[in-house]
RODO-2510 file (C-alpha; in nm, 4 decimals, decimal comma):
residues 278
     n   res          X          Y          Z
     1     x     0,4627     1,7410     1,4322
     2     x     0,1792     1,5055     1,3966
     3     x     0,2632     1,2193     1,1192
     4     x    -0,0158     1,0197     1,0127
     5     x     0,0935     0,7142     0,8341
     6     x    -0,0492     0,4310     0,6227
     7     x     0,0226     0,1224     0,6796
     8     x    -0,1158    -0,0554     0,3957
     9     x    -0,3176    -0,3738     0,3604
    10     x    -0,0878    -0,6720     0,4414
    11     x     0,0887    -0,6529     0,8108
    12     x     0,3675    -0,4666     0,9696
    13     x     0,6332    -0,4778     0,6390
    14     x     0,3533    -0,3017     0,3904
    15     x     0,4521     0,0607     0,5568
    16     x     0,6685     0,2578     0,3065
    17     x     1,0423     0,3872     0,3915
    18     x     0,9173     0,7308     0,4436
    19     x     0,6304     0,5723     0,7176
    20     x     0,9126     0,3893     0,8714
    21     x     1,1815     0,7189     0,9072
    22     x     0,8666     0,9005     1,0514
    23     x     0,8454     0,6135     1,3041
    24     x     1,1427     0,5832     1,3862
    25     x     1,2383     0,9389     1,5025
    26     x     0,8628     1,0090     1,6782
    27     x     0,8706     0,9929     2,0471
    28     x     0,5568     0,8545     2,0612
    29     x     0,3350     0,6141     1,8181
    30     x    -0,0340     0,5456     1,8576
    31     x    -0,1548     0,2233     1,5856
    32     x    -0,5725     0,2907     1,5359
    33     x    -0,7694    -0,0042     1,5653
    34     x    -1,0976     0,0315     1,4685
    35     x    -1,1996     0,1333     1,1233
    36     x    -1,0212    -0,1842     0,9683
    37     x    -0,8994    -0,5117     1,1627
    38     x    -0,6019    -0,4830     1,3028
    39     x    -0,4759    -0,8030     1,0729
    40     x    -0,1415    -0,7571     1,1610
    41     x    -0,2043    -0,7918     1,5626
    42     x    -0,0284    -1,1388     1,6320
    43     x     0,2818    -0,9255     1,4493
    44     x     0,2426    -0,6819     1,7260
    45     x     0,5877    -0,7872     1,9133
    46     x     0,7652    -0,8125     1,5524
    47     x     0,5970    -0,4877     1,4703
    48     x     0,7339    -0,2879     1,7492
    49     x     1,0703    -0,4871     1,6630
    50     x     1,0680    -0,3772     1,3317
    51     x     0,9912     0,0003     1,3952
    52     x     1,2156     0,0129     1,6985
    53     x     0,9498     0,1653     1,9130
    54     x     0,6709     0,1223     2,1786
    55     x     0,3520     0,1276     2,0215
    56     x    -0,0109     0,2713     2,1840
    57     x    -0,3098     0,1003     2,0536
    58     x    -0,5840     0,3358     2,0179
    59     x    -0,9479     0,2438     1,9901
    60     x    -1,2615     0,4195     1,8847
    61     x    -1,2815     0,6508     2,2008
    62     x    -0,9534     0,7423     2,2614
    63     x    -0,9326     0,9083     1,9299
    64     x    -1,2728     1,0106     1,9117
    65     x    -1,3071     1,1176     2,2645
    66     x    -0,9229     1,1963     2,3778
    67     x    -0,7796     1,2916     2,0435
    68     x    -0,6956     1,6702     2,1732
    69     x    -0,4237     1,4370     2,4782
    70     x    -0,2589     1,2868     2,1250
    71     x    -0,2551     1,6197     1,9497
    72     x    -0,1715     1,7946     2,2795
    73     x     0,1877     1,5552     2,2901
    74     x     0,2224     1,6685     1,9053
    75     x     0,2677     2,0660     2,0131
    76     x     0,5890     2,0227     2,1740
    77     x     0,7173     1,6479     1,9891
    78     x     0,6768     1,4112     1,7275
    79     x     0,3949     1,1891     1,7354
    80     x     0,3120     0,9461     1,4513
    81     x    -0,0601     0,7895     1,3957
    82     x    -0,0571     0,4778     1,2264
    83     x    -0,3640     0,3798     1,0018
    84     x    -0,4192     0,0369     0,8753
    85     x    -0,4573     0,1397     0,4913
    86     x    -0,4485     0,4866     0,3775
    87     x    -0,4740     0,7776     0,6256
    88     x    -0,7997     0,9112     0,4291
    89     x    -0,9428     0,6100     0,4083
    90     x    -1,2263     0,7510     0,7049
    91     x    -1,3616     1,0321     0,8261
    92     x    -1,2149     1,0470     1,1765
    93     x    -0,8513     1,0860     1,0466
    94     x    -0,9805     1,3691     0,8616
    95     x    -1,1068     1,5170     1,1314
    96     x    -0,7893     1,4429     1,3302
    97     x    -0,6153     1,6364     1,0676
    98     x    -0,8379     1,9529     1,0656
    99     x    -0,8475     1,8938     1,5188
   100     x    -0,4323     1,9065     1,4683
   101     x    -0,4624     2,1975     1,2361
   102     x    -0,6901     2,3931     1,4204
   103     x    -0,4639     2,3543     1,7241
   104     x    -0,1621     2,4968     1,5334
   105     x     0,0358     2,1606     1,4746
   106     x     0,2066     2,0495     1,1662
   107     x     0,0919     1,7449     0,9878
   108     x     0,2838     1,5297     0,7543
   109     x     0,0734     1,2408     0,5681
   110     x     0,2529     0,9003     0,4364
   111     x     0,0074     0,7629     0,1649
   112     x    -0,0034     0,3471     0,1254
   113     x    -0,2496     0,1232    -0,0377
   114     x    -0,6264     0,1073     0,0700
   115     x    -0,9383    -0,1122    -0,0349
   116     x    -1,0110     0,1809    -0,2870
   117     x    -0,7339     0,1461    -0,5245
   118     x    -0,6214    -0,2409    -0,3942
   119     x    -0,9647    -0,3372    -0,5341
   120     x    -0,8270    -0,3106    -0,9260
   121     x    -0,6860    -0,6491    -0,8868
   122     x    -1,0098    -0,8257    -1,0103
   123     x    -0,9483    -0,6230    -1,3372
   124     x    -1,2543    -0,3793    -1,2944
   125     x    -1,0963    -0,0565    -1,3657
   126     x    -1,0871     0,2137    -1,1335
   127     x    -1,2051     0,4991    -1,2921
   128     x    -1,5396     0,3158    -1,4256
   129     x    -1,6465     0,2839    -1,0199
   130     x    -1,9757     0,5226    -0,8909
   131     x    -2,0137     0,6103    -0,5644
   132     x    -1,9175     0,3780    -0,2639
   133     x    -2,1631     0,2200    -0,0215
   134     x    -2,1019     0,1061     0,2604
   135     x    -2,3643    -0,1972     0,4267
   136     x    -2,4436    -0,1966     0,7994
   137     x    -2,5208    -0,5019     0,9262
   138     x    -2,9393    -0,5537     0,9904
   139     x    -3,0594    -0,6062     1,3146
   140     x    -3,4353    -0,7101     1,4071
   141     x    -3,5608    -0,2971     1,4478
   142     x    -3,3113    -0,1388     1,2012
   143     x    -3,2801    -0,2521     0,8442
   144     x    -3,1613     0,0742     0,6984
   145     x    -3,1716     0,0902     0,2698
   146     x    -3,0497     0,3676     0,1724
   147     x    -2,7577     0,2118    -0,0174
   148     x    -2,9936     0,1027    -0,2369
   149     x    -3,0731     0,4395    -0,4518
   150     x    -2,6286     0,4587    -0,4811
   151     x    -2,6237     0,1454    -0,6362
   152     x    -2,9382     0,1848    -0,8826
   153     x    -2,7929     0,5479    -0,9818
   154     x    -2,4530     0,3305    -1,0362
   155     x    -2,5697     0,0640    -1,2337
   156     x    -2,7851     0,3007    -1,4243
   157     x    -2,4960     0,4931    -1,5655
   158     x    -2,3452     0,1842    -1,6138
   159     x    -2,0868     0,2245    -1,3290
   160     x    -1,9143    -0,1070    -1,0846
   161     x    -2,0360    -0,0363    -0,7027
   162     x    -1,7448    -0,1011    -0,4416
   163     x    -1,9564    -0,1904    -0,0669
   164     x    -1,7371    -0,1468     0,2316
   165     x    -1,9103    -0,3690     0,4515
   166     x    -1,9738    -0,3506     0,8160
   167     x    -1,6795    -0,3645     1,1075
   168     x    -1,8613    -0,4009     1,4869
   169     x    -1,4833    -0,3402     1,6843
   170     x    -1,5159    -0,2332     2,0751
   171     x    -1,9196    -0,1440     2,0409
   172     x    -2,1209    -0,0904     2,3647
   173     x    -2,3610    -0,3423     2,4656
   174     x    -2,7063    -0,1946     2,4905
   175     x    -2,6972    -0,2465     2,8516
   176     x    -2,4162    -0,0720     2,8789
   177     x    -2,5497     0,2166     2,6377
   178     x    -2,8850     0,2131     2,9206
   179     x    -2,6270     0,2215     3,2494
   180     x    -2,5558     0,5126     3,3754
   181     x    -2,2911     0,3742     3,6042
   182     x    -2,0234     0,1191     3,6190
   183     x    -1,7606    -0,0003     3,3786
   184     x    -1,8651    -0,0203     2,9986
   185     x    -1,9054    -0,3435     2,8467
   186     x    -1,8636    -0,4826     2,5009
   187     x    -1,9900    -0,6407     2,2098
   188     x    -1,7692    -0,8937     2,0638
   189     x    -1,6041    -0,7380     1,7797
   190     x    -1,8213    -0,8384     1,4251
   191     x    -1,6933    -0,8312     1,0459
   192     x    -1,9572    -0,8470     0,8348
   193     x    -1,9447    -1,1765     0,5406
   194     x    -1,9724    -1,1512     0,1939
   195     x    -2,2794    -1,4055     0,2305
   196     x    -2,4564    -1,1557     0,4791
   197     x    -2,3787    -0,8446     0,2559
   198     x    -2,5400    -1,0689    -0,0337
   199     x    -2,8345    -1,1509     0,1451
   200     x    -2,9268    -0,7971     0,2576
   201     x    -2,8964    -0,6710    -0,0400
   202     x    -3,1251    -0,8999    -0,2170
   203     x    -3,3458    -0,8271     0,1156
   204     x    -3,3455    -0,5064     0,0317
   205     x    -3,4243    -0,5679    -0,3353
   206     x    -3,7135    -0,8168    -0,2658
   207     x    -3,8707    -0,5121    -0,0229
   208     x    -3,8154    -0,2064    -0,2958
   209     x    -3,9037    -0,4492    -0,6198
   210     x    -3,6833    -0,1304    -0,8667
   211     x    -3,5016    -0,4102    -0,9894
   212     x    -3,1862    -0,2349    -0,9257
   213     x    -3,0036    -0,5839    -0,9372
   214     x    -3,0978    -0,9793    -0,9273
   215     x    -2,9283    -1,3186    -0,7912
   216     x    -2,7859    -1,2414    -1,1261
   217     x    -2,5998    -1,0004    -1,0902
   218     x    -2,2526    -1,0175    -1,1446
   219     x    -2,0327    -0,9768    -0,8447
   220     x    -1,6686    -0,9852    -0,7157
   221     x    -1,6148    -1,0793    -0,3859
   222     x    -1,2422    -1,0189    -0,1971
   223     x    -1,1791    -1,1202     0,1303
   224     x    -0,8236    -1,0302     0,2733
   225     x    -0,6951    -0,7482     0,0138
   226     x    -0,3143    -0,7291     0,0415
   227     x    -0,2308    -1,0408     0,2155
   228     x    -0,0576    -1,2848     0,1313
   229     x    -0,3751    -1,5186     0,1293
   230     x    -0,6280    -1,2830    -0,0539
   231     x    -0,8958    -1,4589    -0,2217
   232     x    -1,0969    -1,2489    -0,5184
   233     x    -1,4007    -1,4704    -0,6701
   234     x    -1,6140    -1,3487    -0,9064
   235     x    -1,9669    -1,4746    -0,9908
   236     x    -2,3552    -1,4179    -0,9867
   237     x    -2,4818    -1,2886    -0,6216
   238     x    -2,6622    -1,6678    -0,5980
   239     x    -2,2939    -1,8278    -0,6579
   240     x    -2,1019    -1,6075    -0,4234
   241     x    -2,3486    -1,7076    -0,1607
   242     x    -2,2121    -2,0537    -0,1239
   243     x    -1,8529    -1,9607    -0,1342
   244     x    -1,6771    -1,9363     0,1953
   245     x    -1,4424    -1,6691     0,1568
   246     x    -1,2634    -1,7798     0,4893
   247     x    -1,1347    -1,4698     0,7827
   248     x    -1,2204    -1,1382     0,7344
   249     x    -1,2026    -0,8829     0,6020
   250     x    -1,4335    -0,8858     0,3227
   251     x    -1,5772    -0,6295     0,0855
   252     x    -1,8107    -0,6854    -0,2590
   253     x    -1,7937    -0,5211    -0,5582
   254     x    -2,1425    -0,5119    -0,7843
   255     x    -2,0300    -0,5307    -1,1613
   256     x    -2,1846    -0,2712    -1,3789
   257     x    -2,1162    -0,2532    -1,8173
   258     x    -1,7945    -0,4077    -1,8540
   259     x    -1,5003    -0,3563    -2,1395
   260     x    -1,3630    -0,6423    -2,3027
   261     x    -1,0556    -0,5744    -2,1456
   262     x    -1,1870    -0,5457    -1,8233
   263     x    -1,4255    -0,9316    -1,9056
   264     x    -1,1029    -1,0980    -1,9907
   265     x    -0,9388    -0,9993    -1,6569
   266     x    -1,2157    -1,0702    -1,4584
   267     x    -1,2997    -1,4175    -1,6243
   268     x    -0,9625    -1,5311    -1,4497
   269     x    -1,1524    -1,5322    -1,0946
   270     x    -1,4744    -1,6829    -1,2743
   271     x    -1,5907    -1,9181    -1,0308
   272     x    -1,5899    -2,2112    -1,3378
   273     x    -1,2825    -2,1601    -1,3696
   274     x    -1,1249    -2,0713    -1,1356
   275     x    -1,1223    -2,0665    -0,7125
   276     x    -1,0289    -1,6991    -0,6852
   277     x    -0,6693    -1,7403    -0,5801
   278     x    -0,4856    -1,3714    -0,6406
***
C-alpha cells in the first residue's frame, strides 16, 4: 500500500489522525521537499519523534527520477509519502499516483489544507476565483508572459486571480546542466517575494499595454499560510510593494468584483488599517 499524506500548511502537528495512523504502521516514510518549503525542517527531530518513525527526505529527482524504487517497496509493504499541503496540490503526486496504479499497488490519500482553500482567510470567497497562475521568476533571456492572458480572462469575468509564485529548491547550475561529467552542483534554493511577483507583473503589463491591471489594482498578499506567524495584507500593487512580508513562502492574490460581504472582510487587512496580522 502506498499512502500519500498531507501534511498541511503549519509544521509537523497540522497532519490529521488518519495521516498519523498511516504513519505510524508504514515501514517506510519518504517527506517530499520540493514543491513547497519544507517549513517545518528545524522540527525534523520532533517530527520523527512525533510520528515514531525514520523519515527519508526526498527531493526533486528521487521522485521524479527513482519514483518506480519507492513504489517498488510499496508492492510487498506499506510506504507512506508525505506532502507538505495537500497530496494534489502538483502534478508529480499525480503522476505518482497513476506510476503506483499502473504498477498494481493500492493507494490511500489523506487530504489536509493547501494554499488553494487556506487562501479564504483574506475573506475573498472561494468559489468567485478563475484560473490559477503561477509566476516564474525572470531571468535576463527568459521573461515568459503567458500568465498574463489568465489573469485578463479573470478579471474580465470579474473573477479574484490566486498566483503561486516561483520555488527554485535543489536546481542545477547551468554549468552543471553543460557538464557531462562529475558531481551535479546547485543553485541555492530561491522563493520568489511578493515585491518581485509585483514587479513582473506590472513588467509584463508595461510590455503588453491591454490594461489587464494597474499599480491600482487591488491585491492581497500572504506570506506564511498556516503558521502561526502568517501575515495577509491587502492593498493596491504600488502599496504592497513596500511591505516586507518577512520569510517565505509567499503567494498574491489579484482582486477582481468584490461582494460587500467579501469588502468588509477584506477591509480588516487594509493596509490603513491594519498591518495584516491573521
Amino acid at each position: 500500500m502506498l499512502y500519500i499524506i498531507g501534511l498541511g500548511l503549519g509544521d509537523e502537528k497540522d497532519i490529521t489522525l488518519r495521516g498519523l495512523e498511516a504513519v505510524q504502521k508504514s515501514q517506510k516514510v519518504f517527506i517530499e521537499a520540493y514543491t513547497s518549503l519544507l517549513s517545518f525542517e528545524m522540527y525534523n527531530l520532533l517530527q520523527e519523534k512525533l510520528y515514531g518513525k525514520s523519515i527519508t527526505v526526498a527531493d526533486r529527482e528521487m521522485v521524479e527520477e527513482k519514483a518506480d524504487d519507492i513504489l517498488l517497496e510499496a508492492t510487498s509493504s506499506d510506504v507512506a509519502f508525505l506532502v507538505v499541503g495537500d497530496p494534489f496540490g502538483a502534478t508529480t503526486h499525480t503522476d505518482l499516483v497513476v506510476r503506483a496504479k499502473k504498477l498494481g499497488v493500492d493507494v490511500k490519500v489523506v487530504h489536509n489544507a493547501s494554499v488553494m482553500n487556506a487562501i479564504g482567510v483574506c475573506g475573498l470567497q472561494l468559489y468567485r476565483y478563475g484560473e490559477t497562475v503561477s509566476l516564474p521568476f525572470f531571468t535576463d533571456t527568459w521573461r515568459p508572459d503567458s500568465f498574463y492572458e489568465k489573469i485578463q480572462r479573470n478579471r474580465k469575468l470579474g473573477l479574484h486571480t490566486l498566483c503561486l509564485l516561483d520555488i527554485r529548491v535543489k536546481e542545477p547550475s547551468l554549468e552543471s546542466l553543460c557538464s557531462y561529467r562529475g558531481k551535479k552542483q546547485y543553485e541555492p534554493p530561491r522563493f520568489m517575494a511578493v515585491s518581485v511577483a509585483i514587479e513582473q507583473l506590472l513588467e509584463v503589463e508595461q510590455m503588453r499595454g491591454e490594461n489587464a491591471y494597474t499599480e491600482d489594482t487591488t491585491c492581497v498578499g500572504f506570506a506564511r499560510l498556516g503558521s502561526e506567524d502568517q501575515l495577509v495584507v491587502a492593498g493596491s500593487m504600488k502599496q504592497l510593494l513596500e511591505v516586507d512580508f518577512g520569510l517565505p513562502l509567499h503567494c498574491l492574490v489579484i482582486v477582481g468584483d468584490t461582494h460587500p460581504v467579501e469588502e468588509e472582510m477584506l477591509d480588516f487587512y487594509k493596509l490603513a488599517k491594519n498591518q495584516g496580522q491573521a
